[in-house]
C-alpha angles and dihedrals in degrees: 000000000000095000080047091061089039102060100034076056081056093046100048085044090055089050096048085052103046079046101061126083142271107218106205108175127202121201129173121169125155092249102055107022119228114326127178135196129194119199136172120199096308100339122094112218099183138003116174092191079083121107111228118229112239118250111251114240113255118237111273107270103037119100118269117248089233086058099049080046097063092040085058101042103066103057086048092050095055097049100047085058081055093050083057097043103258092117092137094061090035076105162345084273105045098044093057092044088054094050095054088044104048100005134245088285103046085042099052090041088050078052099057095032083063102040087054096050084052092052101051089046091059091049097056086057096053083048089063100049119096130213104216088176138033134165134161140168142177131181111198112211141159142164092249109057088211090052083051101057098041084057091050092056086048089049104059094034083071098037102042092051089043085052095053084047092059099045084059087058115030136024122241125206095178119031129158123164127185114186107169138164110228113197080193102065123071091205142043119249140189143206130185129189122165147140115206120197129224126176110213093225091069089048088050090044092050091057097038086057093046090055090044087051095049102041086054085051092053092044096056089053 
């Protein structure tokens, strides 16, 4: 009964886990440029705010790491379009072999079957993410107040549409936009503050649905 409760505890903690959230924030300011930070729970995944050490230079004579790169790339690469799906462009070979197999047509028309099964699954993941925060602000400005006022009206007639875009797509608990034409500044500037929200489940969900998509490929074959 005891291994019973154990592993119903692991369980629960897994769940938790899977439950809490994954904090990406976004951040753009004139100053600093766009920076970005990941955490989950107290650990920090990615911050881009960290300078990266440089690479020491290898001795002359040995291979250099973006050479071995570039060996390397190109077979990953292939199989990860395999992994998708997109095992006849993975490469030269196999689309060719596709193509005498199944013919141009068949083979096009698998592509985009694919591409678009991978889109809508992807989809479905954006769907999930929340903005907890959003703000955003512009202040249009120019020299001339006419040239002003001609780039604010450029200038909402691409937010306002990206905004309605992303309505369709995530949910936002926090939003707050400022778009503004200022006759005082001779420039336009921009500032970006936001946290958006993952829960690792869908993220699980998401991979576990690309491998079942793939083993029932590779059943079929």
């Amino acid at each position: 009964m005891l291994a019973l409760y154990i592993i119903l505890g692991i369980l629960a903690l897994i769940v938790l886990l899977l439950a809490l959230p994954l904090r990406i924030y976004l951040r753009y300011a004139p100053e600093q440029g766009f920076r970005f930070r990941v955490r989950y729970l107290f650990l920090t995944l990615a911050d881009s705010t960290k300078e990266k050490k440089p690479k020491p230079e290898p001795p002359a004579g040995e291979e250099q790491p973006a050479e071995k790169k570039k060996k390397g790339g190109g077979k990953a690469t292939e199989t990860l379009l395999d992994f998708l799906g997109l095992k006849d462009v993975s490469s030269k070979i196999n689309f060719k072999r596709a193509v005498d197999s199944k013919g141009l047509v068949e083979t096009v028309r698998g592509v985009f079957a694919a591409v678009g099964d991978i889109l809508s699954r992807i989809g479905r993941l954006v769907r999930k993410a929340v903005f907890k925060k959003f703000d955003l602000r512009i202040a249009v400005g120019d020299a001339d107040a006419a040239d002003a006022a001609f780039r604010y009206g450029e200038v909402c007639a691409a937010v306002y549409p990206l905004l309605t875009l992303l309505d369709g797509a995530m949910k936002f608990k926090k939003r707050t936009v400022d778009v503004r034409c200022d006759f005082e500044q001779e420039s336009t500037t921009a500032f970006f503050d936001g946290q958006l929200n993952y829960r690792p489940i869908h993220i699980v969900g998401f991979l576990f649905g690309l491998i079942g998509r793939y083993l029932k490929q590779r059943v079929k074959k």
